[in-house]
C-alpha positions in Angstrom: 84.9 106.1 61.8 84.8 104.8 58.2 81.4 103.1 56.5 83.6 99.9 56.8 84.4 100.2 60.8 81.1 100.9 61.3 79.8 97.8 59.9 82.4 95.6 61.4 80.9 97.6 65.0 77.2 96.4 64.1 78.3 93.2 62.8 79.7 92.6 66.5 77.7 93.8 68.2 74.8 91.6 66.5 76.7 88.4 67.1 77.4 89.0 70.8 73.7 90.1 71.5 72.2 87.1 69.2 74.5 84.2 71.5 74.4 85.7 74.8 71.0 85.1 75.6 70.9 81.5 74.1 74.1 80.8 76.0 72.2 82.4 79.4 69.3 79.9 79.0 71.2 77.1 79.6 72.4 78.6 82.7 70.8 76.5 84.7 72.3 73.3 84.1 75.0 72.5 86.4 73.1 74.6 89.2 73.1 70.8 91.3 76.9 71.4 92.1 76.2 74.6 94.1 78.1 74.1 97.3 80.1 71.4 96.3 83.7 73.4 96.5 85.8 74.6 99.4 87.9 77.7 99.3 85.5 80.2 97.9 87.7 83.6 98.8 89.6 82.3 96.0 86.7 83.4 93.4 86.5 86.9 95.0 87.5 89.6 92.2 91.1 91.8 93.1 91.2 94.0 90.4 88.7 97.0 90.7 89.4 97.3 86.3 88.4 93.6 86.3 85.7 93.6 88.8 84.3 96.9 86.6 84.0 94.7 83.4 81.9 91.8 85.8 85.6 89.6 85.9 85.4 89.5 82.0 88.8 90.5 81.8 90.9 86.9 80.8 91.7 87.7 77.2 92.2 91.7 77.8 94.4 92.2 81.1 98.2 92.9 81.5 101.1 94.0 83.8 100.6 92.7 87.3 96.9 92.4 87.6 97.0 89.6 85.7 98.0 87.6 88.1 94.8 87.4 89.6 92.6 86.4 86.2 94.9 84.8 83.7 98.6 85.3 84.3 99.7 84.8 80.4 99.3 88.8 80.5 102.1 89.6 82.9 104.2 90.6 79.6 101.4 91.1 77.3 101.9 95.6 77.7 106.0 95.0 77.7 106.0 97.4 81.1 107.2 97.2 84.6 105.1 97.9 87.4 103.0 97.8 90.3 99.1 98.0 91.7 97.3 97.7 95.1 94.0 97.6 95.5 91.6 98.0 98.7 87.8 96.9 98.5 85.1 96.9 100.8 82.7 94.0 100.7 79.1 92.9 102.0 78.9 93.5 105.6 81.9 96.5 105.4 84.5 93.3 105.1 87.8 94.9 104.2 90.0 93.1 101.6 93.0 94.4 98.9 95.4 92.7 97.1 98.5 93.6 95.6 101.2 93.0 93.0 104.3 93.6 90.9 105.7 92.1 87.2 109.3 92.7 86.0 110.9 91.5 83.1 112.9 87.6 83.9 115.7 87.0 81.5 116.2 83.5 82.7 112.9 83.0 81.5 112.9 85.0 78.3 109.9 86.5 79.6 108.1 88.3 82.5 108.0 87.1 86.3 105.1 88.1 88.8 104.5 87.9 92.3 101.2 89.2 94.1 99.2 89.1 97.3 95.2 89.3 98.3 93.5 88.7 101.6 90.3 89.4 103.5 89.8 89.2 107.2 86.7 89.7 109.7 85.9 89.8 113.0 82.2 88.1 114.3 80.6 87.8 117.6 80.5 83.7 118.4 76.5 82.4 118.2 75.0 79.2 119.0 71.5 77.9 119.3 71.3 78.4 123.3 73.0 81.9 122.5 71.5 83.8 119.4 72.8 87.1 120.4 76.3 86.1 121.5 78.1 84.2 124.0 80.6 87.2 124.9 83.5 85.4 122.5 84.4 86.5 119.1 86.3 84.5 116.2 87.8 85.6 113.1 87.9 84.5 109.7 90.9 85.5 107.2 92.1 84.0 104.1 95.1 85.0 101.9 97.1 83.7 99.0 100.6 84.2 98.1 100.9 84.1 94.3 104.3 83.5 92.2 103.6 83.5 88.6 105.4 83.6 85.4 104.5 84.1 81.5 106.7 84.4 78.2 105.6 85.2 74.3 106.1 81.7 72.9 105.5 83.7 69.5 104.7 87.1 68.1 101.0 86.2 69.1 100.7 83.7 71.3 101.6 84.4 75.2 101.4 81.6 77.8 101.5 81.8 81.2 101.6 79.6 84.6 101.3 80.6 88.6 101.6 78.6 91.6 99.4 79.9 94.7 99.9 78.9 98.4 96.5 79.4 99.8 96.2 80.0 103.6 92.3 79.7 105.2 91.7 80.3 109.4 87.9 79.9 110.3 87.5 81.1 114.0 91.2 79.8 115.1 90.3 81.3 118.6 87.2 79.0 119.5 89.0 75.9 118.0 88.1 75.8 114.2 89.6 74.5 111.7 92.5 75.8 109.7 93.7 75.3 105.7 97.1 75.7 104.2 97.5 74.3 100.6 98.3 75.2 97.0 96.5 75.6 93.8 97.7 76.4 90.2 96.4 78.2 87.5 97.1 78.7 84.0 96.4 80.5 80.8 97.2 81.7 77.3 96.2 84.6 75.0 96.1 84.8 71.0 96.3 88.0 69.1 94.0 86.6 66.3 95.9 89.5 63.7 92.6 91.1 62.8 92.1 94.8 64.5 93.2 94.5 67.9 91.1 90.8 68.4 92.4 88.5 71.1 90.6 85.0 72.3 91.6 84.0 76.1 92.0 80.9 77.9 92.2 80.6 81.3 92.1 77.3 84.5 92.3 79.1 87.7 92.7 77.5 90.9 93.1 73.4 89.9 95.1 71.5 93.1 95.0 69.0 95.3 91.6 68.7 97.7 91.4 71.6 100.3 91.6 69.6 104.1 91.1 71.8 107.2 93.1 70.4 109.8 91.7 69.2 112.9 88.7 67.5 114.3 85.3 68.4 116.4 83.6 66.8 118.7 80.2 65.6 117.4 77.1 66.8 119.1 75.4 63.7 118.2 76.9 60.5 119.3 80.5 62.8 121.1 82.4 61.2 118.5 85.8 62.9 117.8 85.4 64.0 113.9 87.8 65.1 111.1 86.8 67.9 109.0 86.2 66.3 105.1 87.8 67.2 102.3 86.3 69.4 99.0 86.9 70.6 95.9 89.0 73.8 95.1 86.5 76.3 92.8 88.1 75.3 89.9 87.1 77.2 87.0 87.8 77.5 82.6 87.1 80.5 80.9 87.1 81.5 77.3 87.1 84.8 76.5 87.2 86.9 73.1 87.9 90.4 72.7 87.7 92.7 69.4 88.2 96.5 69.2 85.2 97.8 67.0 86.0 101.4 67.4 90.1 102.2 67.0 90.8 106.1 66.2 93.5 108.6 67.1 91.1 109.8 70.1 89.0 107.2 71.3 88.9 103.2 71.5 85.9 101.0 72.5 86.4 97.7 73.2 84.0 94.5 73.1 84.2 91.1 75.5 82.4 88.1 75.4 83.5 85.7 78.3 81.8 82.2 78.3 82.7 79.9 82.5 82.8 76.4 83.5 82.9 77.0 87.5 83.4 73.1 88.8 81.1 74.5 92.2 78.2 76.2 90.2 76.5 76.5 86.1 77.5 77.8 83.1 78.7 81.6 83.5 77.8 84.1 80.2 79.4 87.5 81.0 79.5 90.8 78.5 81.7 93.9 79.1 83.0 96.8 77.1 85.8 99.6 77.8 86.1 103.3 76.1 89.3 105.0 76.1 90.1 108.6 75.5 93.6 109.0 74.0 94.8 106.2 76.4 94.2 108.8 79.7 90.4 108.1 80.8 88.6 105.4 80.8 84.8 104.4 81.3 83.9 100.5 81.8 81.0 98.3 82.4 80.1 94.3 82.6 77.5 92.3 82.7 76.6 88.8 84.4 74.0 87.2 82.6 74.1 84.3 85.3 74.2 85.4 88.5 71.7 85.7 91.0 73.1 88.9 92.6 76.2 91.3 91.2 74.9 91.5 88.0 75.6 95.1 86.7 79.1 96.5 87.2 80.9 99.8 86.4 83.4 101.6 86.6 86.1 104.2 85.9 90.0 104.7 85.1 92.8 107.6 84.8 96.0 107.1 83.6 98.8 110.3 84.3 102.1 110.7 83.2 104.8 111.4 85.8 108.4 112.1 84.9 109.5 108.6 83.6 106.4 106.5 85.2 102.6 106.4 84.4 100.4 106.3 87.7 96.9 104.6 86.9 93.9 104.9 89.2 90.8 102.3 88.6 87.3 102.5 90.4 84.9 100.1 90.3 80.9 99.3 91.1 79.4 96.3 91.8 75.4 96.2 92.5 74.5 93.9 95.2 71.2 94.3 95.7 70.6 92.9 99.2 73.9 91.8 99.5 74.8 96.1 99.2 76.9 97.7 96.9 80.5 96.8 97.0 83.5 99.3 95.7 87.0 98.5 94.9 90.1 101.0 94.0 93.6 100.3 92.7 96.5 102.0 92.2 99.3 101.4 89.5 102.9 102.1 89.1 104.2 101.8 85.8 107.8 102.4 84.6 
């Protein structure tokens, strides 16, 4: 690396460290509208790559994946494929996603459609019964995403998904259930120096999420309807820079500032090193939250034949909450 590349490292590197912890003491503004959104499965990471770099991930991500953080890199890597990932949560909660891009020429541009869900099984509780009343309920969630994105120029890619958004919450003892649909959008700019690229990214803005139904109210026996909230809305900018580019190896750099509407300010840090485009080490950081601060991870990429088969690992600490894991497998070709 030259005297020159080196410089333009520490010079990075400097301005990152020097604003994130400024940015992270005003985290706790906005901390009053904690709670205030329905629909939270929707901010649960897919992507074990993305969930290794904390979710800072909406200027660098492309192919199918993207679907799930900023869907203006379907087209962004120019190459079919396919991933699906698996994930074990708190409390050994199974949940996966899964999805595929392919080139659209109506659109002059790339077309995407994906899946995630999560689902559980409890043992039904209540005040007179703390260790069970012999029923059990079950919660799932799952959205069905069809998203779309196209180069409007040689640097600037734009891209918009539509998500239907299916909620049950113990179905089997009379809850409530939620179908609706939420939008997201984003673009990413190749800012022409190195390999730099500043994202933007609205996830999940809609209509009000309703459960349907009513319960009965244990106060006064009225018949009640459920009330409407908020979807987790949430903006993200994101810049990304390459401060060490070689034959061999390249090491990339992302600062991610986030405007949750349901929560403060969200400062997140992650970097990626390559080895001749085959292994991969990655790590984030979440200056803001209380719990899943440190994440990790790893990634393979094999040549077979005519496709490229990708691997992804990632680590999330969760302290209390326990460590969570997440894999994915990609197709390319």
């Amino acid at each position: 690396m030259s005297g020159s590349g080196r410089s333009e490292a520490t010079l990075v590197f400097a301005l990152v460290l020097a604003l994130a912890p400024g940015v992270a003491a005003q985290s706790d503004l906005g901390g009053q509208r904690v709670g205030t959104s329905a629909g939270t499965f929707l901010k649960i990471p897919v992507d074990a790559r993305a969930s290794a770099m904390a979710g800072a991930t909406s200027s660098y991500v492309s192919g199918p994946v993207a679907l799930f953080s900023n869907p203006a890199g379907l087209g962004i890597s120019r190459e079919r494929g396919a991933s699906f990932t698996a994930a074990r949560l708190p409390a050994d909660i199974p949940a996966g996603g899964a999805a595929v891009a392919l080139p659209c020429a109506p659109l002059h541009g790339w077309l995407g459609v994906g899946v995630s869900a999560l689902g559980v099984t409890m043992d039904e509780t209540d005040e007179f019964h703390p260790l069970g009343t012999g029923r059990e309920f079950s919660y799932t969630a799952m959205t069905l995403i069809l998203g779309g994105s196209r180069a409007l120029t040689d640097k600037l890619s734009f891209g918009v998904s539509a998500k239907l958004f299916r909620e049950e919450l113990g179905p089997e003892v009379g809850g409530p259930q939620l179908t609706s649909w939420l939008m997201d959008a984003g673009a990413i700019y190749f800012v022409g120096y190195r390999d730099a690229r500043i994202g933007l990214a609205l996830s999940n803005f809609g209509p009000d999420l309703t459960p349907s139904g009513s319960f009965v109210s244990r106060r006064n026996g009225a018949r009640v309807r459920y009330d409407s909230f908020s979807p987790p809305t949430f903006f993200r900018f994101s810049l990304t820079i390459d401060p060490i580019h070689t034959e061999r190896w390249v090491g990339v750099t992302i600062l991610e500032i986030g405007h949750p509407a349901d929560n403060r300010e969200v400062v997140r840090m992650a970097a990626e090193l390559g080895f001749r485009q085959v292994l991969f080490l990655r790590s984030g950081y979440d200056f803001t939250a209380d719990v899943l601060k440190f994440h990790a991870g790893l990634g393979a990429r094999v040549r077979m034949g005519a496709r490229v088969v990708q691997a992804d690992y990632a680590y999330a600490a969760g302290d209390y909450y326990g460590d969570i894991h997440r894999w994915t497998l990609g197709v390319v070709w």
